[in-house]
C-alpha positions in Angstrom: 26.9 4.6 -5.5 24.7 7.0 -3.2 21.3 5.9 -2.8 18.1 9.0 -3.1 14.9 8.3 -2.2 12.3 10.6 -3.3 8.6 10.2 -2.0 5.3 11.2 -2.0 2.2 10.5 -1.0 -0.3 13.0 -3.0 1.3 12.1 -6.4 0.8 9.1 -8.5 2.7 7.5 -11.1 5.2 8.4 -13.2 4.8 12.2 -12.5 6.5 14.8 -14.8 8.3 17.1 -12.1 9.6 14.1 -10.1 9.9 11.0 -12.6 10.4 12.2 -15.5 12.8 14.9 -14.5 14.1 14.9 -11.4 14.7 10.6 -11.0 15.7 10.2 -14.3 18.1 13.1 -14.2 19.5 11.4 -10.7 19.7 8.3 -12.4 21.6 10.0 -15.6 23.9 11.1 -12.6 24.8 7.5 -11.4 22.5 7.6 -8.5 21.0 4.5 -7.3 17.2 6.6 -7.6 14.3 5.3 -5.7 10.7 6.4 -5.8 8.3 6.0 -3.1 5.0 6.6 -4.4 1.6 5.2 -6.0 2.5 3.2 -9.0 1.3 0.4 -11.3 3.3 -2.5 -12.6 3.6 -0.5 -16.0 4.6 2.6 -14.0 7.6 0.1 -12.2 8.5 -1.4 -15.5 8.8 1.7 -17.0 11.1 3.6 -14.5 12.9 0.9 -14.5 14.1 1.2 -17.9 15.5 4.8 -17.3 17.4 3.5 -14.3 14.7 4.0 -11.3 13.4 1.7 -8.8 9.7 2.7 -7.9 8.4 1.1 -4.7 4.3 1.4 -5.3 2.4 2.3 -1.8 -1.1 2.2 -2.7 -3.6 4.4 -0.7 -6.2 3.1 1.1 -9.5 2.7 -1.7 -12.1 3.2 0.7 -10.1 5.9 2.4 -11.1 9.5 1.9 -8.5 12.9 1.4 -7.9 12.5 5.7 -7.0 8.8 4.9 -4.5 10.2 2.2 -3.3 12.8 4.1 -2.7 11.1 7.5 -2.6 7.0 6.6 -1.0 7.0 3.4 1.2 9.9 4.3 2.6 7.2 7.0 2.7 4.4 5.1 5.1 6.0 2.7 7.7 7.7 5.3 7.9 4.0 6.3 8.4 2.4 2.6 10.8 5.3 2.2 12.7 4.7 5.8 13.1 1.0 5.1 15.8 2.2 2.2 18.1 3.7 4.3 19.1 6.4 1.7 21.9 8.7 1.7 19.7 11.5 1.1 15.6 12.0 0.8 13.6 14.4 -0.9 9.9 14.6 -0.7 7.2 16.5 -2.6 4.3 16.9 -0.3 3.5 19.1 2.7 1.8 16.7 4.6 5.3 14.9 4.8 7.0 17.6 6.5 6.6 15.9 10.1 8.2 12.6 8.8 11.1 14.9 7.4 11.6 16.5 10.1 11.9 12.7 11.7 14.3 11.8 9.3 16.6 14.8 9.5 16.6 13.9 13.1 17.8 10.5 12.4 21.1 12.3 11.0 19.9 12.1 7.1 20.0 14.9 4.5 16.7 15.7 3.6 15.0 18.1 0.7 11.4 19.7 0.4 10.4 19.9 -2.9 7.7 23.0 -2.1 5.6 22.9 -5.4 3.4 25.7 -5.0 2.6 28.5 -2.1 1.1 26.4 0.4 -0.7 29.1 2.2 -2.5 30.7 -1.3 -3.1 27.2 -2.0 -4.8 26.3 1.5 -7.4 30.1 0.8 -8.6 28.5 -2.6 -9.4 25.3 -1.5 -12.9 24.2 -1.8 -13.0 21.6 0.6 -11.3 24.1 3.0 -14.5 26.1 4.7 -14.3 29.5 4.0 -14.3 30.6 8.0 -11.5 28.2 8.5 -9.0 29.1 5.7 -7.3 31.6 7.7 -6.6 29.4 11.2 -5.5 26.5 8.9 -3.5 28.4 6.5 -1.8 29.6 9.7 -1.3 26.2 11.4 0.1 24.8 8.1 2.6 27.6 7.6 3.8 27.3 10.7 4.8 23.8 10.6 6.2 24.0 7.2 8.0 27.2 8.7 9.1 24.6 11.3 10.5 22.0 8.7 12.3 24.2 6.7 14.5 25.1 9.6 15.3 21.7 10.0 16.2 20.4 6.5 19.3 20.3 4.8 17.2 22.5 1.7 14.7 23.5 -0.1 14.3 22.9 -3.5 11.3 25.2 -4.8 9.5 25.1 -8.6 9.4 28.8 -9.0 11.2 32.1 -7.7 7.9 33.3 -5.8 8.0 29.8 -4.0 11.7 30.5 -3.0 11.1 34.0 -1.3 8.8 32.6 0.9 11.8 30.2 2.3 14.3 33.3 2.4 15.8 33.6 6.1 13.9 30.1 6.9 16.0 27.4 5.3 19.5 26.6 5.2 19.7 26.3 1.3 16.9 27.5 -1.1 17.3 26.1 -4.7 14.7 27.3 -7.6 14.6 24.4 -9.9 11.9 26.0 -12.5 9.6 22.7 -13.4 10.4 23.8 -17.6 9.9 20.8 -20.1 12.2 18.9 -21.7 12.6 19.8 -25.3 12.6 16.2 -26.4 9.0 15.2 -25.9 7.5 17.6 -27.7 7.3 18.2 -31.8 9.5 21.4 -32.9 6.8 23.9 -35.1 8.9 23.0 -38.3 7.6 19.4 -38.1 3.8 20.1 -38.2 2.2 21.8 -40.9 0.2 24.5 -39.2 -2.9 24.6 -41.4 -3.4 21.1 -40.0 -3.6 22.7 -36.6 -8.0 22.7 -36.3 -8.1 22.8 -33.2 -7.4 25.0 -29.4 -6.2 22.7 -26.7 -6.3 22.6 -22.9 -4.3 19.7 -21.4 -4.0 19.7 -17.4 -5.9 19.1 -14.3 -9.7 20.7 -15.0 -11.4 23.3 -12.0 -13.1 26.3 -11.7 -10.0 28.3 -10.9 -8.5 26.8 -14.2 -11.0 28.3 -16.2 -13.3 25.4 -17.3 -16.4 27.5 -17.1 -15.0 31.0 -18.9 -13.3 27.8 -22.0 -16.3 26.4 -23.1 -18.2 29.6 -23.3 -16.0 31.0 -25.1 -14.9 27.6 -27.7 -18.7 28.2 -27.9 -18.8 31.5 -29.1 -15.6 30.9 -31.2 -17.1 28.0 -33.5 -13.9 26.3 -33.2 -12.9 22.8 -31.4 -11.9 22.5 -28.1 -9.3 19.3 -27.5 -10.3 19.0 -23.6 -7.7 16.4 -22.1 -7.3 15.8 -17.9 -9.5 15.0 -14.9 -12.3 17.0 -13.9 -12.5 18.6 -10.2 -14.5 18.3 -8.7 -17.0 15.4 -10.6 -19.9 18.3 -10.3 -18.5 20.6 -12.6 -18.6 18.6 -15.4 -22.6 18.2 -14.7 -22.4 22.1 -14.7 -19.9 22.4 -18.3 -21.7 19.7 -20.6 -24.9 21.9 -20.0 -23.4 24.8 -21.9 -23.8 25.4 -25.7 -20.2 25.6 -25.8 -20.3 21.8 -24.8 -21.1 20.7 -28.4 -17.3 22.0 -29.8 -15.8 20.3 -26.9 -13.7 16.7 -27.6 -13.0 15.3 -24.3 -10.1 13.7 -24.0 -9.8 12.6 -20.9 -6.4 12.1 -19.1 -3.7 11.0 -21.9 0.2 10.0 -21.7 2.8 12.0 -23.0 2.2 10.9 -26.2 -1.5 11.8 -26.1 0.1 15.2 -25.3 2.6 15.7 -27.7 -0.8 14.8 -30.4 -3.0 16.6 -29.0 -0.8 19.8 -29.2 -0.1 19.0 -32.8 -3.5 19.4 -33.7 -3.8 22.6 -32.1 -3.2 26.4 -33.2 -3.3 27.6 -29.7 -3.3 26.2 -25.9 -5.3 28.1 -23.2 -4.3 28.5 -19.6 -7.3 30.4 -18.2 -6.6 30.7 -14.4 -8.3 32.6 -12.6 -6.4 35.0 -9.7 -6.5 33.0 -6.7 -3.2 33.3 -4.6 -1.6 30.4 -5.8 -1.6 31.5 -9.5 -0.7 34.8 -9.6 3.0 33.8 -9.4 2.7 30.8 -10.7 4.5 29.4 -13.9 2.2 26.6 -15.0 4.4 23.5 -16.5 1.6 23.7 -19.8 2.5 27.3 -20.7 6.0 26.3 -20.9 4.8 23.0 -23.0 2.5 24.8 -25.1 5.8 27.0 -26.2 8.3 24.3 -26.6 5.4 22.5 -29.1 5.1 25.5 -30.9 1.7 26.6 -29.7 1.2 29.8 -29.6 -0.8 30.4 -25.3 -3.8 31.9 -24.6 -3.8 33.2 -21.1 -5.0 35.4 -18.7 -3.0 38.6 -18.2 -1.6 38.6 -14.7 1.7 40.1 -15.0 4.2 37.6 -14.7 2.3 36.0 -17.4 2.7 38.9 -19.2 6.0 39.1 -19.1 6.4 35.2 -20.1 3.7 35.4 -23.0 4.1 38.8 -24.7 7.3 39.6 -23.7 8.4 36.8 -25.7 6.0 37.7 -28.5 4.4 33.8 -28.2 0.9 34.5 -27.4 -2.1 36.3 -26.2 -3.3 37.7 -23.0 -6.6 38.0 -22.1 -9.0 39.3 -19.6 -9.8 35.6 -17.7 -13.6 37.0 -16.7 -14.5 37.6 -20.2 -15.1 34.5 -22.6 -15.7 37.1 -25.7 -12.5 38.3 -25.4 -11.2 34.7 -25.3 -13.2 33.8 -28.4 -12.1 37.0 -29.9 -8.1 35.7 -29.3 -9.6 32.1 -31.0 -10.8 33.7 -33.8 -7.8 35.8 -34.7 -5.2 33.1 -34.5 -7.4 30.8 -36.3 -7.5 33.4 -39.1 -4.1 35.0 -38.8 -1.9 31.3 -39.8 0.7 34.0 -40.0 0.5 34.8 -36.5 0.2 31.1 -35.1 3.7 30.8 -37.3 5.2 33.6 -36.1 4.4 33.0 -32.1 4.8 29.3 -32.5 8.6 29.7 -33.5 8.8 32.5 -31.1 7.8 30.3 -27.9 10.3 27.3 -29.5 13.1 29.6 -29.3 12.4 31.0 -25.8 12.6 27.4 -24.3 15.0 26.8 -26.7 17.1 29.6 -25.2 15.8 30.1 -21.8 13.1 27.8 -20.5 14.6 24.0 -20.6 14.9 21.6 -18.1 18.1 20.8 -18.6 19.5 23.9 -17.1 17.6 23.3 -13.7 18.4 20.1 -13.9 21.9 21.3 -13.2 21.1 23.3 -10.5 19.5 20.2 -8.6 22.3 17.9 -9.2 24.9 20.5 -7.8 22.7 20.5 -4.8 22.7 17.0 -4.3 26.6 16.7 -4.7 27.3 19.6 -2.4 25.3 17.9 0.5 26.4 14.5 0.1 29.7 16.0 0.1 29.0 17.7 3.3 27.4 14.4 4.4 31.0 12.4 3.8 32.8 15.1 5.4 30.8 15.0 8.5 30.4 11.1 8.3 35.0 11.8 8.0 34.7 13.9 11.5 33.0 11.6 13.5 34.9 8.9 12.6 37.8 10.5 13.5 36.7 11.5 16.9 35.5 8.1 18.2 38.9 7.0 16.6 40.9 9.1 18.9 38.3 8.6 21.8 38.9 5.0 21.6 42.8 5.4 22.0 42.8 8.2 24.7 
């Protein structure tokens, strides 16, 4: 049995993208799947049931992001190392170096690129404005430099691929869809039950916080509110709104908490604002919004566009203006017809087009076709040192 090891050292838990799909789908395969990451006991029993070994690497708690990026970055390339696995595959820019290490050590390695690292670096607050640009360019370049080096690159979206093309050896799009199974089918909740909007997902400025509670505010209706705010000032800035008083803050839930808080709702907002790591984006709720039924909300870039009304399953809107927001609230909360109608239409698109277990096919030809290539070579060199030893 070949033995993965996937790591990563800005994730935590049992995250969706590379627990619950990507491990488990390795395990499903018959690979001995490891996970090198921040974990709980819960988190170990857990993965453990579907067939995955999580070894927990906690980061320092009086370490800041520097810590996390430099310290804990180490400490997991060595958890990871001490496997010996046939094949790695790591989720984090900050581990390119130690991939690089380990592709030098004669392993198959994979870089999972989950977003546009350089559009990422120019909307980072903690980034100074003046210094975007020279680190933008320092980080491209080394990930420029890994990619050379690894066996592939697996990226979440198309847009993320390009920006490998003529770079890597292999670029694989695995799209980070959900899997149908977690969340309800529209048949199995009655819709005029659905009282409330919903945002679930990691909460920021560039995610729209601000431009959501203005306009749940202007809308009358409930806002179901469920992640982490980012950073802990905004929410000082949020509760101070009128809007405020129709928010219910969730806070961060399981997949469960998900799945109910979707049920509840007769629409799911994804209000990102155009910074360069959105515009292409495909954002993992969109998709779970759809496969729940849910008819989205979200701002009209024009990939979006394409995803939301070109599949008849929601409403764009202008992300500066919170009236037109409320004004999309309002008629889905008084057009049941509609929230019927572009519920069923966004079940049948993932349905038809945007599951995970399509890309997870993609992924696990990958992995054959390199451990293959990995036996083959492994055949070679056996082989020569054979007939070296006789001559």
């Amino acid at each position: 049995m070949k033995k993965i090891c996937h790591f990563s050292s800005v994730h935590r838990g049992l995250d969706i993208r590379i627990f619950r799909k990507e491990c488990i789908s390795l395990a499903n395969a018959g690979y001995d799947t490891h996970l090198v990451i921040d974990a709980t006991a819960a988190d170990m029993a857990e993965a453990a049931s579907h067939g995955v070994t999580v070894h927990p690497v906690a980061p320092d708690a009086q370490g800041g992001r520097l810590s996390r990026m430099v310290s804990h970055a180490r400490h997991c390339y060595h958890a990871a190392r001490e496997l010996n696995a046939d094949l790695y595959h790591f989720h984090d820019p900050e581990l390119i170096p130690y991939g690089v290490m380990l592709a030098r050590s004669g392993k198959k390695v994979v870089f999972d690129a989950h977003e546009d690292l350089i559009g990422d670096i120019h909307a980072k607050d903690w980034v100074p404005v003046r210094a975007r640009h020279a680190v933008a360019a320092i980080a491209g370049a080394v990930q420029d430099f890994g990619a050379r080096r690894f066996s592939a690159v697996v990226t979440a979206t198309p847009f993320i691929g390009s920006l490998f093309e003529n770079l890597a050896k292999q670029v694989v799009v695995v799209n980070n869809f959900p899997l149908l199974h977690e969340l309800p089918p529209a048949q199995d909740v009655d819709v005029s039950q659905r009282k409330s909007v919903c945002y679930v997902g990691n909460i920021h400025k560039h995610r729209g916080i601000q431009e959501m509670v203005k306009a749940i505010g202007m809308s009358g209706e409930q806002l179901l509110l469920a992640g982490d705010f980012r950073p802990g000032l905004l929410r000082d800035e949020v509760t101070g709104y009128d809007g405020w008083q129709h928010v219910r803050e969730c806070g961060v839930v399981d997949r469960k908490g998900v799945a109910d808080i979707m049920a509840q709702s007769f629409a799911g907002m994804v209000i990102f604002h155009p910074v360069p790591n959105f515009i292409n984006a495909q954002p993992i709720k969109m998709f779970e919004y759809m496969s729940a039924g849910v008819p989205v909300i979200a701002s009209d870039f024009p990939l979006w566009r394409d995803f939301i009304e070109g599949n008849q399953c929601g409403i764009c809107v202008d992300h500066t203006r919170p009236d037109a927001i409320a004004d999309a609230i309002r008629h889905l909360r008084t057009h049941p017809e509609d929230v019927v109608r572009m519920g069923a239409n966004g079940r049948r698109a993932t349905a038809e087009k945007y599951r995970w277990d399509r890309e997870e096919t993609k992924l696990l030809s990958l992995y054959r076709a390199l451990l293959e290539d990995r036996e083959r070579s492994r055949s070679m060199r056996d082989t020569e040192d054979h007939r070296l030893s006789e001559a």
